[in-house]
N, C-alpha and C positions, 0 to 999 in steps of 0.2 A: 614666551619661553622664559626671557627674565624675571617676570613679572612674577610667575609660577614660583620661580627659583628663588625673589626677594620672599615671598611666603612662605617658602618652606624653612628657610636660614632665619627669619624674622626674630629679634629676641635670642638668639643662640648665639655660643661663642663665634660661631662657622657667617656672623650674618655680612662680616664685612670683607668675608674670602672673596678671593677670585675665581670663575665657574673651573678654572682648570685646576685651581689645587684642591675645589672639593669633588670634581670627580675622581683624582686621585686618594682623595682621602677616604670614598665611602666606594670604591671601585669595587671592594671585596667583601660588603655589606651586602644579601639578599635582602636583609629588614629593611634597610635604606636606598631599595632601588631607584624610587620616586626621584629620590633628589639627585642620585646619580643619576638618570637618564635627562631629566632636565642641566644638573651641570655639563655634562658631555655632550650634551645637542646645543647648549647655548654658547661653547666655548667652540665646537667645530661649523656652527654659519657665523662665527664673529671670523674665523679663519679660512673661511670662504670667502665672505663677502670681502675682506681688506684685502685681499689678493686681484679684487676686480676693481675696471676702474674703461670709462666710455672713451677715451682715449689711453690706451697704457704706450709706452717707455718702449721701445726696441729690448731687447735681451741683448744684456753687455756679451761682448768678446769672452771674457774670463769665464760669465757663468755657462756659455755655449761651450766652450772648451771643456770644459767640467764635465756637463751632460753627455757631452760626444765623447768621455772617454769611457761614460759606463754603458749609454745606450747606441754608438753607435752614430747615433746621429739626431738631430731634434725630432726631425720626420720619424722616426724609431719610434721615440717618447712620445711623441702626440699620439699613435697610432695603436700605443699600449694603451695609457690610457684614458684613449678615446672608448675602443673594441674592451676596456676593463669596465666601463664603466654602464656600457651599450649593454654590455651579458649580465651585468648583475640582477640577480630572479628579484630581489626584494630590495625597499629602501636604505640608500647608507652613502659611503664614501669612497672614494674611490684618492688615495695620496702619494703625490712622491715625496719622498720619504730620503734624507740621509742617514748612514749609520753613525754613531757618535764614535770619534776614534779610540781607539783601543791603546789601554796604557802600554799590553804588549808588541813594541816595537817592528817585530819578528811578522806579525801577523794583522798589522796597521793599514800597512797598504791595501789587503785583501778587505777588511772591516770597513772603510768607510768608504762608500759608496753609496751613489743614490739607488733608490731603489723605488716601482710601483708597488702598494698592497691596497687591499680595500678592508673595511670597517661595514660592519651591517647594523642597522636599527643607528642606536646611541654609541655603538662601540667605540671606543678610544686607541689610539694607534702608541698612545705612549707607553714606556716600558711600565714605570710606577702602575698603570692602570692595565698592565697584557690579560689582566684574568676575565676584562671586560672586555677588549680586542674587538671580540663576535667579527672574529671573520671569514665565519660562515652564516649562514642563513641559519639561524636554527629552527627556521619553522620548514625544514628540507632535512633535518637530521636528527637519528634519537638524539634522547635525553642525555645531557652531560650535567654534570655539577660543576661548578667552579667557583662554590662561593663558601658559604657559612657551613659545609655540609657536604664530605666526601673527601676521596683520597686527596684534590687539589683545594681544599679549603682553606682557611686561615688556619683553622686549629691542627689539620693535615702538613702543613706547610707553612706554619707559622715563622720561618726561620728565613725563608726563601726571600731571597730580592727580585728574585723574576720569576714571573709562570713559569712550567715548564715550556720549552720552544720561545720563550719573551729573548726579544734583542733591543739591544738599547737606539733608537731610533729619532733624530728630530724631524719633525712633520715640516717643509716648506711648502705645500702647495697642495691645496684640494678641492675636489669639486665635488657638489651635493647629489645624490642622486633621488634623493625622498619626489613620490611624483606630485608632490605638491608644488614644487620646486618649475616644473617643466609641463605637468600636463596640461593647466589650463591654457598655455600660449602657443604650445606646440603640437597637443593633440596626442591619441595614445600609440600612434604607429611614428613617432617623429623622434622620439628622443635622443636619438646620435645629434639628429640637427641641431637641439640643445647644445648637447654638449659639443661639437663642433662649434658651433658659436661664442660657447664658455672660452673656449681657447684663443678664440681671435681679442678677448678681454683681459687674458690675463696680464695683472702690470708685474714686470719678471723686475723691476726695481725691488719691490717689497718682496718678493721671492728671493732675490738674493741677499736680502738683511737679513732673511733668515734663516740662510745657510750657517753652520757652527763655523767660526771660522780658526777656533784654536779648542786642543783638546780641555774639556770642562767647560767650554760658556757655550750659551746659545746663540743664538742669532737675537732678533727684537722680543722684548716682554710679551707673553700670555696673557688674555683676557682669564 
């Protein structure tokens, strides 16, 4: 996938970017899919994989306390998205997700929370890239536009800072669903087992680096 991705940027302005600011940056390019699905796929298993770890960390007090105040309880969150990730028809992601806080005061508290969604194919969960999102299957749905060409285009929407329905979102924690990922080890009727196992890995240290922890910054740098 990198490697793809060093060929495509090779000799161009874009060749010393980072996969995430170039899937942001050709998000809304149909000419330039190529390299947006390779930037998008090679910045979401770099934010897979550092999220795993054969011994992980306990989950601090402060980030349980967090989770338990949007979902209720860990057992909640494991359970979404375990059964989010188990139903998905086609390859992609499955992430919790915080909302980034909101300048307006008034409606802050209600805005930032964590949240499940999932990403299909190379989708990108980030706002900069919502026109990419695919969070839906589209090979389950007519035909939409959302790129070079239609009411949600660039040139349709050239003005726009978010798709329509985009929320500003930072990604802390995601698991892979592509079955390349899971089927050779687990077989094609097993895949919760995967991902039940993803979960006993996850190191919730690097998850909570990369909670936002004040409004405007992120948590740790993007690949």
């Amino acid at each position: 996938m990198v490697q793809k991705l060093n060929d495509l940027t090779a000799g161009t302005p874009e060749e010393n970017s980072t996969a995430h600011a170039l899937s942001l940056t050709y998000s809304r390019q149909p000419n330039m899919s190529s390299l947006f699905n390779h930037a998008s796929m090679a910045h979401n298993n770099h934010f897979f994989f550092e999220a795993l770890s054969p011994s992980p960390p306990p989950i601090s007090n402060s980030l349980t306390t967090q989770l338990n105040q949007d979902f209720g309880s860990l057992e909640t969150l494991k359970q979404t998205m375990l059964s989010t990730a188990n139903a998905m028809f086609g390859p992609g992601f499955v992430w919790l997700v915080k909302a980034k806080p909101s300048s307006n005061a008034t409606v802050q508290s209600q805005e930032q929370r964590f949240r499940v969604l999932c990403t299909y194919l190379a989708g990108s969960p980030y706002a900069g890239a919502h026109w990419r999102q695919q969070g839906t299957d589209m090979n389950t749905v007519a035909n939409q536009t959302a790129g070079a060409f239609g009411a949600f285009s660039v040139g349709g929407q050239r003005d726009a800072a978010l798709a329509p329905g985009g929320t500003g979102v930072s990604p802390v924690l995601c698991v892979n669903t592509w079955e390349h990922v899971w089927l050779r080890d687990w077989g094609i009727f097993r895949k919760r087992n995967f991902v039940e196992r993803w979960w006993e890995c996850v190191d919730w240290g690097v998850v909570e680096a990369r909670v936002p922890k004040t409004q405007g910054l992120r948590g740790r740098p993007f690949i």
